[in-house]
C-alpha positions in Angstrom: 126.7 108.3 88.5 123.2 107.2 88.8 121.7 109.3 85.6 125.0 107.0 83.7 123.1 104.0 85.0 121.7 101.6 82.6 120.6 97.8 82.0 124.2 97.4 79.9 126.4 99.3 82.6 124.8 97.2 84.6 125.1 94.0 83.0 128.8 94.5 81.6 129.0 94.7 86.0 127.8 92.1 86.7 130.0 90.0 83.8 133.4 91.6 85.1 132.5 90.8 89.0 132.2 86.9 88.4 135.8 86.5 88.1 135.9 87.4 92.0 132.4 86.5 93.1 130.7 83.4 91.7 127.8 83.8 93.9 124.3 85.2 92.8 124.0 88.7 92.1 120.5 90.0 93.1 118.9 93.2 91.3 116.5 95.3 93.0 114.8 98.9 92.4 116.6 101.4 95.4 118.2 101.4 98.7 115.1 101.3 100.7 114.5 97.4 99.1 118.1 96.2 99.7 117.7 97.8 103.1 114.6 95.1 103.4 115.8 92.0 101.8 119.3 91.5 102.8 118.6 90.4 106.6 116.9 87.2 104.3 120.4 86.8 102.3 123.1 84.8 102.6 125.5 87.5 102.2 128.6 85.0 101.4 126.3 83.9 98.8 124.6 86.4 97.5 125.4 90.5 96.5 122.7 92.8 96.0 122.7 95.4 93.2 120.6 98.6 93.4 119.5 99.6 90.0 117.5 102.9 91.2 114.7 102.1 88.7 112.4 99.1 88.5 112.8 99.1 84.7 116.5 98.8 84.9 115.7 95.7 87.1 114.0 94.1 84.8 116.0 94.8 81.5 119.6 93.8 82.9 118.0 90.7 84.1 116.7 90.2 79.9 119.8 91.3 79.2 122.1 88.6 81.2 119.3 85.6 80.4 119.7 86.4 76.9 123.5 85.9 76.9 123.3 82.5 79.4 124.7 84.5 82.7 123.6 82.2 85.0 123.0 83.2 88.9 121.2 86.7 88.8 118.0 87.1 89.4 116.0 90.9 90.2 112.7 91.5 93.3 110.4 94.7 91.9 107.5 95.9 93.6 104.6 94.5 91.8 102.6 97.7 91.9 99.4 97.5 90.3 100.7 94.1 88.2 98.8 91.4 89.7 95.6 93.6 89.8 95.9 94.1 85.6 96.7 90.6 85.8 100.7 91.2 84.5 103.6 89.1 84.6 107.1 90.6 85.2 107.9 89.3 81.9 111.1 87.6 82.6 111.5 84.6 84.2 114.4 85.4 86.7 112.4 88.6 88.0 110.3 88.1 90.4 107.5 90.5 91.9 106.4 91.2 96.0 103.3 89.0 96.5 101.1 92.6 97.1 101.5 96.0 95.9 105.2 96.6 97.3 107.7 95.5 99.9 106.5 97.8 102.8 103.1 95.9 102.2 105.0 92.6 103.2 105.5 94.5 107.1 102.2 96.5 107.6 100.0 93.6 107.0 102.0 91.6 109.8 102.0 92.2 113.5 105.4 94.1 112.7 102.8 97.0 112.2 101.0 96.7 115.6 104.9 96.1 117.1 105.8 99.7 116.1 102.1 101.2 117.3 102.9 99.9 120.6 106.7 101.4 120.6 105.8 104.9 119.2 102.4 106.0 119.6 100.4 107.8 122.5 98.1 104.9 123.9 95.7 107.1 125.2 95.5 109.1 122.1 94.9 106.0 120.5 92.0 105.0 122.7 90.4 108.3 122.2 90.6 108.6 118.6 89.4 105.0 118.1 86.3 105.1 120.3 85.4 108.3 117.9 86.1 106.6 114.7 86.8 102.8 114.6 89.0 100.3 116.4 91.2 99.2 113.3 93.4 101.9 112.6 95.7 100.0 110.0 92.4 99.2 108.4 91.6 103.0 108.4 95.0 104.0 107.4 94.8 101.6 104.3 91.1 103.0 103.4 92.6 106.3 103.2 96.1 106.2 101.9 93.8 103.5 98.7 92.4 107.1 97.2 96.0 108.4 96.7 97.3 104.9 95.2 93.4 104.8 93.2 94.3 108.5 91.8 97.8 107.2 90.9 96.6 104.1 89.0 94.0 106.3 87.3 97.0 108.9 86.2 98.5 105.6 84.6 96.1 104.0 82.7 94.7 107.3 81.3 98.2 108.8 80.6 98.2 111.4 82.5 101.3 111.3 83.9 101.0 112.8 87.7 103.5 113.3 89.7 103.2 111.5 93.1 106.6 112.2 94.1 107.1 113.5 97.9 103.3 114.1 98.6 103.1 115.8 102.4 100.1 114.2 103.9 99.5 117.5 105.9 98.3 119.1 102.4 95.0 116.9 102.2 94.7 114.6 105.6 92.2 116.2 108.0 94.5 116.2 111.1 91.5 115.6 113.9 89.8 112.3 111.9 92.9 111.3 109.8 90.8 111.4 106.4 91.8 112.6 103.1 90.4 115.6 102.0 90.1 114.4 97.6 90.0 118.2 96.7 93.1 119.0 98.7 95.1 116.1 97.1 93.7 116.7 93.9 95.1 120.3 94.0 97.9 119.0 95.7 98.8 116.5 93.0 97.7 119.0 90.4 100.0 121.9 91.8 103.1 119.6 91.8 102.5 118.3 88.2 101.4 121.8 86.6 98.3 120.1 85.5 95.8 122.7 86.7 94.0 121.9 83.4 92.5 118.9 84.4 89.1 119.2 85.7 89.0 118.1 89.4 85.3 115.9 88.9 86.9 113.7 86.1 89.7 112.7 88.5 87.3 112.2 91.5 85.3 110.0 89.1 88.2 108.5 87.7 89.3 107.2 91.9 86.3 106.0 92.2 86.4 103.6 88.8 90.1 102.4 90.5 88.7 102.0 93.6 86.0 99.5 92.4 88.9 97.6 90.2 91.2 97.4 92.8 89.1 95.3 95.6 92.1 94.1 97.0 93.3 96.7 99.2 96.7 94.8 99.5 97.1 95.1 95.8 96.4 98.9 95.1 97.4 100.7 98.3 101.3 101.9 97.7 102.8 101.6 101.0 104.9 104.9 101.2 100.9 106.7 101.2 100.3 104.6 104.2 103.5 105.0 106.2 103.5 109.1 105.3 99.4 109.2 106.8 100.8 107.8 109.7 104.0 109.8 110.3 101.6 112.6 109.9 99.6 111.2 112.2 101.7 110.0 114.9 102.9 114.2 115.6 99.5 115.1 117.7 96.6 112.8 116.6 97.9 109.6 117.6 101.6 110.8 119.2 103.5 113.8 120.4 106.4 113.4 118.4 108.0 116.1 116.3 108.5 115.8 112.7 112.2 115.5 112.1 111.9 112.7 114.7 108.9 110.8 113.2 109.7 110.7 109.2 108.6 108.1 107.1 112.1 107.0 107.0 112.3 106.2 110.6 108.8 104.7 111.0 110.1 102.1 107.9 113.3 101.6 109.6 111.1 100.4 113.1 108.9 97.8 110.6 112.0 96.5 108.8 113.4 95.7 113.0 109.8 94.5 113.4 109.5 92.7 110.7 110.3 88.6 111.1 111.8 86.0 109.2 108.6 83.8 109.5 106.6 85.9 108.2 108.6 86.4 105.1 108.7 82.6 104.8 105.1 82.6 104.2 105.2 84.9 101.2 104.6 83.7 98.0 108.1 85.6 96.8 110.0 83.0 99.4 108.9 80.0 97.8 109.6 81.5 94.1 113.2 81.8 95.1 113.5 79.0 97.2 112.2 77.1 94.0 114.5 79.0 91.7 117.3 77.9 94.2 116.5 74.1 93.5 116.5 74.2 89.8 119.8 76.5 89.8 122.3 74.8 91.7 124.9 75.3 93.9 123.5 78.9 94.0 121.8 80.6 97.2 119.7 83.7 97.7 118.0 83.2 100.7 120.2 82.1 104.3 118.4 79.2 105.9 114.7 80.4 107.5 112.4 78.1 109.1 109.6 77.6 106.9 106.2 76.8 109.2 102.6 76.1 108.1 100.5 78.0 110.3 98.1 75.7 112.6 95.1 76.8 114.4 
């Protein structure tokens, strides 16, 4: 059903639900995304729509402003948009306020919530008096040459494939640091692009890294959480694989994650404000909005 999936399936959808629901019909990428926003939603208010594609997200939303459908509106991961200075392009999409949606959890204390529930604390200790006290700081650093390789593979065309990367194929267990010639024949081996000489990619991280000085903005989250599943099995933890996967560790930030810290996004007050000039409809359920005070 999903390769059937298109911005007119989608659309045509959305026109034959309003008869039942006259609600607003939210479009986002994949399950992982819904799985994130809808504790935010008013859920008599508001249906979300998985589109299994960021570009479908955006092109039923062009599709249903273009024919007046009023009360849909799509969230995409704005990947390495605000760094190349893009827009989504249409004005009912709107884009995550840093690189993706996992980004929104990690850089709250929903990340050091799920350190203290699932790592080894005196395996911590011990591997932060040998290398540094900050280890979402460390775990950003690192994961930031995978997402830098990936932006190169974009802008020069290259067409990479980043899809299911193991982290044990080029993160040095003991300090946690990628290895760049075991992810560059990693990457290599699961695109069939041995041609590509291994220097000119190393050279071509490094010209991303110095673009993208904005960690928030260029790490892909997925990199991050999959270094640290990796990491949490002897380095940091003692947990076994199948019990520590990405998956779960996304699952423990999402129940981490709190509804005031998603207030003080950027992507709130875009729908909030798209919620004023678009009544009677409602995304959001009613969160406390609070200014931080020191």
């Amino acid at each position: 059903m999903i390769t059937h999936l298109t911005p007119n399936t989608l659309a045509n959808d959305a026109r034959m639900r309003r008869a039942l629901f006259k609600g607003v019909f939210l479009y986002v990428e994949g399950p992982s995304d819904e799985r994130f926003y809808r504790k935010f939603l008013e859920p008599n208010e508001c249906q979300v729509i998985i589109c299994h594609g960021r570009p479908n997200v955006r092109d039923v939303c062009h599709i249903l402003e273009l024919a007046s459908f009023k009360g849909a509106i799509g969230i995409i991961d704005a990947d390495f948009n605000h760094l190349e200075g893009k827009s989504t392009g249409v004005s009912s999409v709107f884009q995550t306020d840093m690189h993706d949606c996992e980004s929104f959890m990690l850089s709250t204390a929903a990340f050091d919530t799920l350190m203290l529930e699932i790592a080894t604390p005196e395996k911590v200790k011990a591997w932060q008096s040998n290398h540094t006290p900050d280890v979402r700081r460390h775990l950003l650093q690192q994961a930031a040459l995978v997402s830098a390789l990936l932006w190169h593979s974009i802008r020069s065309g290259l067409r990479l494939c980043f899809d299911e990367l193991e982290a044990k194929e080029y993160v040095v267990e003991s300090t946690l640091t990628v290895d760049i010639p075991k992810l560059l024949g990693h990457v290599k081996n699961k695109s069939q692009r041995h041609d590509l000489p291994d220097d000119q990619l190393a050279v071509g991280i490094q010209q991303r890294l110095t673009e993208g000085a904005d960690i928030w903005q260029l790490v892909r989250s997925h990199d991050v959480i999959d270094i640290l599943s990796f990491a949490l099995r002897k380095t940091l933890g003692t947990w076994k694989a199948l019990d520590i996967t990405p998956e779960r560790l996304e699952q423990g930030l999402r129940l981490a994650y709190l509804e005031d810290d998603f207030s003080q996004t950027r992507l709130f007050d875009q729908i909030r404000q798209w919620e004023v000039s678009h009544i009677p409809f409602r995304v959001l359920r009613s969160i406390s909005q609070k200014s931080l005070e020191f």
